[in-house]
TORNU-146982 format. One record per residue (C-alpha): residue in three letters; x, y, z. Coordinates in steps of 0.2 Angstrom, whole numbers, padded with zeros to 4 digits, always signed. Example, Ala and Ser with C-alpha at 12.3 -4.5 7.8 and 13.67 -1.06 7.14 Angstrom:
REM residues 2
ala+0062-0022+0039/ser+0068-0005+0036/
//
This chain:
REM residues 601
unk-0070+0154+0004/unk-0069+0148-0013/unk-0071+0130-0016/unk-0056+0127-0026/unk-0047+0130-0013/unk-0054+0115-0001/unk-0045+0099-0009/unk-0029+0110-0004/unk-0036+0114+0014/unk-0039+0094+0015/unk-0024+0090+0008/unk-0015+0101+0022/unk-0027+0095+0035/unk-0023+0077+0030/unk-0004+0081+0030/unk-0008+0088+0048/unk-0014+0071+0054/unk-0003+0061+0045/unk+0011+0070+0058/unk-0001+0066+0072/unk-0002+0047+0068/unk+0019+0045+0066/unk+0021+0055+0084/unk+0018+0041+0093/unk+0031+0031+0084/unk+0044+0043+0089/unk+0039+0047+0108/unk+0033+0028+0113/unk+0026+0027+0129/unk+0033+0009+0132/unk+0051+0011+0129/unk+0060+0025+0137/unk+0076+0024+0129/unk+0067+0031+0112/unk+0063+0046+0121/unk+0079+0049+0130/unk+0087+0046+0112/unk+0075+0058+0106/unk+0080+0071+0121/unk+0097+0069+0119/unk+0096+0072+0099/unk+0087+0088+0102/unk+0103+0094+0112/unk+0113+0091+0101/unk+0102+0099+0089/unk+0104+0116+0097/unk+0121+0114+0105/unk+0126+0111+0085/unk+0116+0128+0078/unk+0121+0138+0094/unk+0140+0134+0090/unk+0136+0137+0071/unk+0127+0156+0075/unk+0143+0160+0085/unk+0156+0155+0072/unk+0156+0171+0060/unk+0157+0182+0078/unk+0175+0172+0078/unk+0178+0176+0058/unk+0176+0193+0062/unk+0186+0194+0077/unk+0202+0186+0066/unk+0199+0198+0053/unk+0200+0214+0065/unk+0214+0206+0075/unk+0224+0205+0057/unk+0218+0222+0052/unk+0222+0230+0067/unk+0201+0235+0071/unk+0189+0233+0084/unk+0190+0224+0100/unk+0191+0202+0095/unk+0178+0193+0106/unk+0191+0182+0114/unk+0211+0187+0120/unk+0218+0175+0106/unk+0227+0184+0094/unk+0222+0183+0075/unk+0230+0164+0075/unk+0220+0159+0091/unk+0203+0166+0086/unk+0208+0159+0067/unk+0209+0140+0077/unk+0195+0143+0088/unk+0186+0148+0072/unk+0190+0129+0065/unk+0186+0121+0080/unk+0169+0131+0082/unk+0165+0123+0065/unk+0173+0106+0068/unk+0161+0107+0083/unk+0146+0109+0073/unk+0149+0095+0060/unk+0152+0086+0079/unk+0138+0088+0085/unk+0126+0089+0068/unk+0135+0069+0066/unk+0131+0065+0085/unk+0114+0071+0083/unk+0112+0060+0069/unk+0120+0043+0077/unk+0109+0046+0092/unk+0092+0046+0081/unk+0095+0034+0068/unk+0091+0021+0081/unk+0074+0030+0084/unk+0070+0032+0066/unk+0075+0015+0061/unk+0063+0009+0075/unk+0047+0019+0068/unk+0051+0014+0051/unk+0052-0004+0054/unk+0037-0005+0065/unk+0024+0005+0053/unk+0031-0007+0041/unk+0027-0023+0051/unk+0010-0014+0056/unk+0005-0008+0037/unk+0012-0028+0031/unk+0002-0038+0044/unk-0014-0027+0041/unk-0012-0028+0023/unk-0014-0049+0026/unk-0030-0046+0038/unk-0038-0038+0025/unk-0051-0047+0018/unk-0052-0058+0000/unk-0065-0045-0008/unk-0051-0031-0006/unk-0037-0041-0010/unk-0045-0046-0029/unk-0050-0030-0032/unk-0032-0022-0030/unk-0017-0022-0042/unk-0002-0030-0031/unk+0011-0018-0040/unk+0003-0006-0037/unk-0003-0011-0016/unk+0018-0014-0017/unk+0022+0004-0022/unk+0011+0010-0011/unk+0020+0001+0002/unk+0039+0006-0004/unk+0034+0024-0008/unk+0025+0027+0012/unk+0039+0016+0021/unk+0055+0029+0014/unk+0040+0043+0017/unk+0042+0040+0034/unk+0062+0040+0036/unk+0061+0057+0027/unk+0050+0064+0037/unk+0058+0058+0051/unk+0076+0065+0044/unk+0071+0081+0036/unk+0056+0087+0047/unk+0066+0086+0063/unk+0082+0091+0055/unk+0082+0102+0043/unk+0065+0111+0045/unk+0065+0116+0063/unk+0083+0118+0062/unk+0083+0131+0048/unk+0069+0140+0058/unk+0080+0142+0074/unk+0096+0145+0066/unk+0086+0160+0056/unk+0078+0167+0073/unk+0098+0166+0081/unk+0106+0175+0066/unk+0091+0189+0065/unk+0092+0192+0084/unk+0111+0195+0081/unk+0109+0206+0066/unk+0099+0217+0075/unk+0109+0217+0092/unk+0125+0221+0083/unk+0121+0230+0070/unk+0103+0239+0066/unk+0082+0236+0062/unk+0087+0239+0044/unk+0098+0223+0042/unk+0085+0212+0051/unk+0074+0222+0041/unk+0082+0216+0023/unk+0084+0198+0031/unk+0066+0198+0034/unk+0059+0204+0018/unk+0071+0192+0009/unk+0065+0176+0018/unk+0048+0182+0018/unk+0047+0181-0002/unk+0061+0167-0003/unk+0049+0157+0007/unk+0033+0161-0003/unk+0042+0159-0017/unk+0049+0143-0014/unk+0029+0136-0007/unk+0019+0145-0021/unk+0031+0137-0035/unk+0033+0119-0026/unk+0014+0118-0023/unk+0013+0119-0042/unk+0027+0105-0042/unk+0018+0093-0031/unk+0006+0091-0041/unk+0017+0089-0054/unk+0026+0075-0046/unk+0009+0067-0042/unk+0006+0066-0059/unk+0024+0058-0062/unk+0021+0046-0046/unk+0004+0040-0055/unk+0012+0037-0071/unk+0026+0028-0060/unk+0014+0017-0051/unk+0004+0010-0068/unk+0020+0008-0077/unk+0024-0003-0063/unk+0006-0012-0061/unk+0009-0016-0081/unk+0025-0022-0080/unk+0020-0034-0063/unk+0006-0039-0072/unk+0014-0043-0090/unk+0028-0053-0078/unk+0014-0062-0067/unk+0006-0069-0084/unk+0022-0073-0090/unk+0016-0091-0098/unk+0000-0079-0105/unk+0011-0065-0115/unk+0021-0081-0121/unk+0003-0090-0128/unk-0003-0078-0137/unk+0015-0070-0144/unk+0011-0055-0137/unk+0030-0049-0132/unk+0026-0036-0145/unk+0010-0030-0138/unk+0015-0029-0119/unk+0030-0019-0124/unk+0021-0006-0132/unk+0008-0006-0118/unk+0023-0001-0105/unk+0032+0011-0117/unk+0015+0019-0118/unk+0016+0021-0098/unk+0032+0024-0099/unk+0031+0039-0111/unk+0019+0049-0101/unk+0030+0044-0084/unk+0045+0053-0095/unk+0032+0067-0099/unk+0028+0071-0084/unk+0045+0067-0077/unk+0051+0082-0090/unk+0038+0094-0084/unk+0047+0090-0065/unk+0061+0095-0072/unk+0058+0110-0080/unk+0048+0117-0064/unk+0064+0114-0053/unk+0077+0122-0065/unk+0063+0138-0064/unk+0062+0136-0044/unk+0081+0136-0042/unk+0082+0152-0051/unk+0071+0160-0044/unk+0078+0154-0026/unk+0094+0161-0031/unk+0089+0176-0038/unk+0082+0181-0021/unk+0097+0177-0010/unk+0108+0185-0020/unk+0098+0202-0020/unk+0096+0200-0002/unk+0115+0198+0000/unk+0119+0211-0011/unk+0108+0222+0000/unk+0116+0217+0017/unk+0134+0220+0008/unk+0128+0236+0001/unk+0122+0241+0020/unk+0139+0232+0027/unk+0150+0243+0015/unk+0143+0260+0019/unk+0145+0255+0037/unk+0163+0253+0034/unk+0168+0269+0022/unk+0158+0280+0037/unk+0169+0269+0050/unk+0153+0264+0060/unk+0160+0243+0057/unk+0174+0235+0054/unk+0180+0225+0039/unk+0178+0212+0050/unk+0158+0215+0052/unk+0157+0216+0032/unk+0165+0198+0033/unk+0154+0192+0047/unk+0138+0198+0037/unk+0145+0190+0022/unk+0144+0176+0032/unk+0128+0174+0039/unk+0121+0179+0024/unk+0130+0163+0016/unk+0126+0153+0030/unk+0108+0156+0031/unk+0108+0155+0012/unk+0116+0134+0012/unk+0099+0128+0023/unk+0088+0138+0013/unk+0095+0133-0004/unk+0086+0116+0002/unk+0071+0122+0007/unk+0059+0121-0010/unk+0068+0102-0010/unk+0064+0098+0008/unk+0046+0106+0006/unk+0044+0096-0010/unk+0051+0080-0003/unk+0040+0083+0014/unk+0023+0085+0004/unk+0025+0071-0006/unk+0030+0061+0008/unk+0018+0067+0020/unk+0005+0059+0001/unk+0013+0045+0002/unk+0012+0041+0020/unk-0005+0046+0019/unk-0010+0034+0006/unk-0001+0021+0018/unk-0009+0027+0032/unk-0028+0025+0021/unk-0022+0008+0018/unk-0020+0004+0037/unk-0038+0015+0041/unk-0046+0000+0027/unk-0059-0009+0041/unk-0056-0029+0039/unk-0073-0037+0032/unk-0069-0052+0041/unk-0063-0050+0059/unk-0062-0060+0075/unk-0077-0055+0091/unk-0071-0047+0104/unk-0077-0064+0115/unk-0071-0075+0101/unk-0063-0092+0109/unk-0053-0104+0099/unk-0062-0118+0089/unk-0063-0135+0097/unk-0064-0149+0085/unk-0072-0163+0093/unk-0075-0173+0076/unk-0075-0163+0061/unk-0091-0160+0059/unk-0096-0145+0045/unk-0114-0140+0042/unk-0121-0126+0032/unk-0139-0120+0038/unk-0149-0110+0025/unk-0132-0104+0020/unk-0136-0085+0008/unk-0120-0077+0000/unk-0119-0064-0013/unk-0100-0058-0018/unk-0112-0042-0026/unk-0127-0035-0015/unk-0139-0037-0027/unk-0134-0055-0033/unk-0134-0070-0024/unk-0122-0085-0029/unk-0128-0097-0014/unk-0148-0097-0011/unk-0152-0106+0006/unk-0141-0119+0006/unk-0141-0134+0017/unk-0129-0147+0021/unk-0121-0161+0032/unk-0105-0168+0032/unk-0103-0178+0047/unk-0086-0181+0058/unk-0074-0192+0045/unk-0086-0192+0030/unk-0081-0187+0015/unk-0096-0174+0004/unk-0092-0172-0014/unk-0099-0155-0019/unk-0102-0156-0038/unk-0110-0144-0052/unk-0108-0132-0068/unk-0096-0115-0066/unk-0102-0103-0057/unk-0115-0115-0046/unk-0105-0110-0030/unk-0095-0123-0027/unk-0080-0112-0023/unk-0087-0100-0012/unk-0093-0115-0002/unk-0075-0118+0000/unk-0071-0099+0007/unk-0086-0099+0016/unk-0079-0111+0026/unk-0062-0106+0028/unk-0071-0089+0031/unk-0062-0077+0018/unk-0081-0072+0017/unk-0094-0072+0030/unk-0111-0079+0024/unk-0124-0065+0023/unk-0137-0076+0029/unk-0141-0093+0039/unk-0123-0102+0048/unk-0113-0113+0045/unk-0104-0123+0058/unk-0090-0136+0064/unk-0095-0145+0077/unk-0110-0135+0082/unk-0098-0121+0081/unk-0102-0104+0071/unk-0085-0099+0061/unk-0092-0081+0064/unk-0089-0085+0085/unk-0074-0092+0085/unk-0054-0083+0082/unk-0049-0087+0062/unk-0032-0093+0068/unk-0040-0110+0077/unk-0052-0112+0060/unk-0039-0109+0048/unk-0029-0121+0059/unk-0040-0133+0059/unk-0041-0134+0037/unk-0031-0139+0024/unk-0035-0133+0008/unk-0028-0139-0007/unk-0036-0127-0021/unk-0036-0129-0041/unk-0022-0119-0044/unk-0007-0122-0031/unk+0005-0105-0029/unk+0022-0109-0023/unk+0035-0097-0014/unk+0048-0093-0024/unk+0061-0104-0013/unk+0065-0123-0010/unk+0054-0136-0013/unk+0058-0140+0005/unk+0053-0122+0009/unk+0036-0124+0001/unk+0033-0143+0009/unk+0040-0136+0025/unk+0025-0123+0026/unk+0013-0135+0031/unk+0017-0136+0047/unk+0030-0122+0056/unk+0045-0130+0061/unk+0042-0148+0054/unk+0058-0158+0053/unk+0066-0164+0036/unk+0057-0182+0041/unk+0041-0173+0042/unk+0043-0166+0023/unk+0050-0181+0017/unk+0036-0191+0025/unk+0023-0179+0018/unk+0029-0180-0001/unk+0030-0198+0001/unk+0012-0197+0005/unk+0008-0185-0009/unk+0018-0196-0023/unk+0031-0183-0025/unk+0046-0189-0016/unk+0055-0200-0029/unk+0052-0186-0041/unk+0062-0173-0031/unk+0077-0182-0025/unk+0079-0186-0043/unk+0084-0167-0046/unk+0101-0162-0046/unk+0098-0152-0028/unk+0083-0162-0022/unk+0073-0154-0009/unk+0084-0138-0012/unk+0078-0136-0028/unk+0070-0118-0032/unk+0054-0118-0038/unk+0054-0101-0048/unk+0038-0087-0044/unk+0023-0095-0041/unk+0032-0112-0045/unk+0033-0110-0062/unk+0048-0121-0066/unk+0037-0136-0058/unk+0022-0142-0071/unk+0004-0141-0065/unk+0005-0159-0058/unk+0022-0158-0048/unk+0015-0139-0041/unk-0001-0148-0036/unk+0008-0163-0028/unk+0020-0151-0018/unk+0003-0141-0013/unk-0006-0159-0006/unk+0011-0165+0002/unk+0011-0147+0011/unk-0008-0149+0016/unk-0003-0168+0023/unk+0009-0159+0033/unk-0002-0149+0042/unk-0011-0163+0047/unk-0028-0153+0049/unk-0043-0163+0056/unk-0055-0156+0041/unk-0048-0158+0023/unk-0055-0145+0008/unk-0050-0151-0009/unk-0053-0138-0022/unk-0050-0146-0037/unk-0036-0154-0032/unk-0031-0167-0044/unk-0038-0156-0059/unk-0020-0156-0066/unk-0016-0170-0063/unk-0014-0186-0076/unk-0022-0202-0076/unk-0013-0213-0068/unk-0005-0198-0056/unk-0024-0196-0053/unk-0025-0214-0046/unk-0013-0210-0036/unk-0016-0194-0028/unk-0034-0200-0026/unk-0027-0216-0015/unk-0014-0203-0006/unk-0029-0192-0002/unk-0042-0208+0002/unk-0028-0211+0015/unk-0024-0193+0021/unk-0042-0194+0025/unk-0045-0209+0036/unk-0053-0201+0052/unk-0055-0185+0046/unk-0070-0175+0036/unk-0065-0172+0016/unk-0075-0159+0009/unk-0072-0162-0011/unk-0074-0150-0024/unk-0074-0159-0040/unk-0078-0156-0059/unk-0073-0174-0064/unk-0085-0186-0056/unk-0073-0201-0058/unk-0063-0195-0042/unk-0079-0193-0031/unk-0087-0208-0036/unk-0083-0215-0018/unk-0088-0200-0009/unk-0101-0205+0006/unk-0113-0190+0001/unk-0113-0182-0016/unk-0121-0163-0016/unk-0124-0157-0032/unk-0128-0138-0035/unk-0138-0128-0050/unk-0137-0110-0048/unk-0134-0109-0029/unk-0146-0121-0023/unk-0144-0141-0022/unk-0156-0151-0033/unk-0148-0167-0029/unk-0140-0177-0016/unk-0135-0194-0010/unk-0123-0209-0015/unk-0115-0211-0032/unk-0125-0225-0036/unk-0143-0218-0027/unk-0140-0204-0039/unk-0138-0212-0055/unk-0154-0223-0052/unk-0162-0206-0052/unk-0156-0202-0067/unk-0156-0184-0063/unk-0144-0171-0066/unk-0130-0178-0058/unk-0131-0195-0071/unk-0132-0182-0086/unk-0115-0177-0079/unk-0108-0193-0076/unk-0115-0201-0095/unk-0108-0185-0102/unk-0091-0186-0095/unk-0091-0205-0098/unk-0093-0203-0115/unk-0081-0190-0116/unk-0067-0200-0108/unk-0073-0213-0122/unk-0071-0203-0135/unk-0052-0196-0129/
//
């Protein structure tokens, strides 16, 4: 077998176990009514293609009824078969439309469900796999599998097995009623109608692969160019980003063109085969009828299952098409769901009691990259209601302290604990519970201000969120706006500046009301005297609890009951404020340094 055949053979084979994984959706072993809707469609499915096979044998006998030839299948007259011939086919339209009402349900049910299922795995996945993805382009995958599945659903079920029945029906009949030599012509014509069809949309999925790729980072650039809107706007790049998505957009139209060529091409060709198979069955239809053998009314009733057999197979290089791709896009969903979570729950994990609030780290080792450590056996106490200022230059590894704890990362060597309590032995949904972050950089919904407050804590009253902003210094601001706590915030709260996003972020962490508090920067975009502010909001939020503080300015620590301060991954320092600068150690060169800088602004 010659290797450049296997990425097709695995190709296929994947497109076989895609099928397998949406099977169960469809025949669910906990809720019967899916499978007696799916029963109940499938009758209706061959009760439509066994009304529709009959119909030309009414044609026929309406013909011969008004040519005075051949006996009609029914006693009705020409005018009676001619009404039963309508019916027949109003009966097929019936049931086709039944068959549909009766599966939509079902369909609608598997399509919702894998996109629950592919939306909750996507948020278990862990932080590494989420920072290395474009989210245009996680989205499109998304989009593109979700309408994969109704397609496959709709077209698989009814067009393709259909098509393959109505065929078997209408050869069986050609040869009963007439001879081997109409079967014969009928055969040889789908035969090469359907390799014909394969061979030149095989070429075609690739084509639109191609057009699908060129789709997918058009789209990641255009995300990304909107997500940095403030960026493009710094650095007058309007210009720039512009030609970067024309750029993708010309090779999308590019390959888009080559689509269409290839499919004006494959509907030639289709109907260039139909017609000579037609032509071949009239031709045998018509010497039939000038030897007296048939009726006219068995030339018309060919004529008409040639044309009927011709409308489902017109389809068939688009339904092939549309099913590959979607069985590629369902499979690239299907990839994304098989993606193992790094981080994930024992199978005996309990929830996390929090008895004080203690956190310790124990010989804590972490490398984001195998080969390079970022945190280098470290080792730290923050006792129930202290509060532990972890301070240092970028890239020390402060941060991943931070998501250590929260556990978006599990340490790769020593533990690190709450209360005695490895984060690796307990469920994430009782340790996330129990922690409020308020990071750096605060990303808002794009909704209310109340929505974004709200979040904190499901279900929290208007009270609540008033009581919260209060806390975080922000109320007074909002019911200054024209629509208050209705007030959209714009994506990723860009109509709020830095301090009013960072202020709703700590009124939504002093909702939650978590007995451990992580602050990652949190009052880095803040002013002066908001600074003063947030720091006596927080000094309060904090009675009773322990504050983890990760700080760059040292003026907002300076009361911290234990100051921690990192070089390179390991801690060269800790103690007091004031046991630290009678050191004169590294932590007082920071602290003269920022001094003097505060001086000399």
């Amino acid at each position: 077998m010659s290797s450049d055949n296997l990425p097709e053979i695995d190709e296929r084979r994947s497109g076989w176990l895609t099928i397998r994984k949406v099977a169960p959706y469809l025949w669910p072993e906990d809720e019967p009514w899916v499978k007696r809707r799916v029963i109940f469609a499938m009758v209706m499915l061959v009760l439509a293609k066994l009304i529709a096979v009959y119909t030309p044998i009414l044609y026929k006998g309406a013909v011969d009824s008004l040519a005075g030839e051949g006996v009609p299948p029914l006693a009705l007259g020409a005018v009676g078969l001619t009404v039963a011939y309508g019916m027949a086919r109003l009966m097929t339209v019936g049931f086709q439309q039944l068959r549909d009402a009766l599966f939509a349900p079902v369909g609608q049910r598997a399509l919702r469900a894998l996109a629950l299922e592919t939306f909750q795995h996507i948020h278990q996945l862990s932080m590494r796999y989420h920072i290395t993805r474009r989210t245009g382009g996680l989205s499109r995958i998304i989009e593109r599998g979700v309408k994969g599945v109704e397609f496959l659903l709709r077209f698989l079920l009814f067009s393709i097995g259909p098509l393959i029945l109505e065929l078997l029906l209408v050869a069986i009949i050609l040869m009963w009623l007439f001879d081997v030599w109409y079967l014969v012509v009928v055969a040889v014509t789908i035969a090469l109608y359907i390799w014909f069809t394969f061979a030149v949309t095989e070429w075609r999925v690739k084509l639109r692969r191609e057009m699908n790729d060129q789709d997918t980072e058009a789209n990641q650039r255009a995300i990304d160019s909107l997500l940095n809107f403030e960026t493009v706007k710094y650095f007058n790049a309007e210009e720039r980003e512009a030609a970067r998505y024309d750029v993708s957009m010309k090779a999308y139209a590019q390959a888009a063109l080559k689509t269409a060529y290839s499919l004006a091409f494959l509907n030639f060709g289709q109907s260039l085969l139909i017609t000579c198979g037609l032509i071949g069955v009239m031709v045998l239809a018509a010497i039939g009828v000038q030897k007296g053998t048939l009726t006219v009314g068995d030339f018309v009733m060919v004529n008409a299952y040639m044309i009927q057999i011709t409308v489902p197979l017109n389809f068939l290089g688009t339904v092939y098409r549309e099913i590959r791709q979607s069985l590629v896009d369902m499979g690239q969903m299907f990839q994304l769901l098989e993606q193992p979570a790094e981080v994930t729950d024992k199978p005996d994990a309990k929830d996390l009691v929090v008895s004080g609030g203690q956190v310790e780290l124990d010989q804590v080792h972490f490398g984001y990259e195998a080969d390079r450590d970022i945190l280098k056996g470290v080792s730290l106490t923050a006792e129930a209601g202290q509060t532990v200022a972890i301070v240092g230059a970028t890239g020390s590894g402060k941060s991943t302290i931070g998501r250590l704890l929260f556990r978006f990362y599990d340490v790769t060597g020593g533990a690190l604990r709450i209360d005695g309590q490895d984060v690796r032995d307990v469920t994430q949904t009782s340790l996330h519970a129990a922690i409020g972050v308020v990071p750096q950089d605060t990303v808002l919904f794009n909704d209310t201000i109340r929505y974004n407050i709200a979040y904190g804590r499901e279900g929290a009253s208007q009270v609540d969120v008033e009581a919260a902003a209060k806390a975080a210094q922000i109320h007074d601001f909002i019911i200054a706006l024209p629509e208050g706590y209705d007030t959209k915030v714009g994506e990723r709260g860009l109509k709020l500046s830095g301090g009013e996003k960072q202020r709703v972020g700590i009124a939504r962490t002093l909702l939650k009301n978590p007995p451990i508090l992580l602050l990652d920067e949190a009052t880095s975009a803040l002013d002066t005297d908001t600074e003063q502010d947030i720091k006596d909001a927080l000094a309060r939020a904090g009675e009773g609890r322990t504050v983890i503080t990760i700080a760059h300015r040292l003026s907002t620590i300076a009361e911290a009951d234990q100051i921690v301060v990192l070089e390179q991954g390991e801690i060269i320092e800790q103690g007091s404020h004031d046991e630290l600068l009678a050191r004169q150690g590294r932590y007082a060169q920071l602290w003269s340094r920022q001094q003097s800088d505060t001086q000399a602004a």
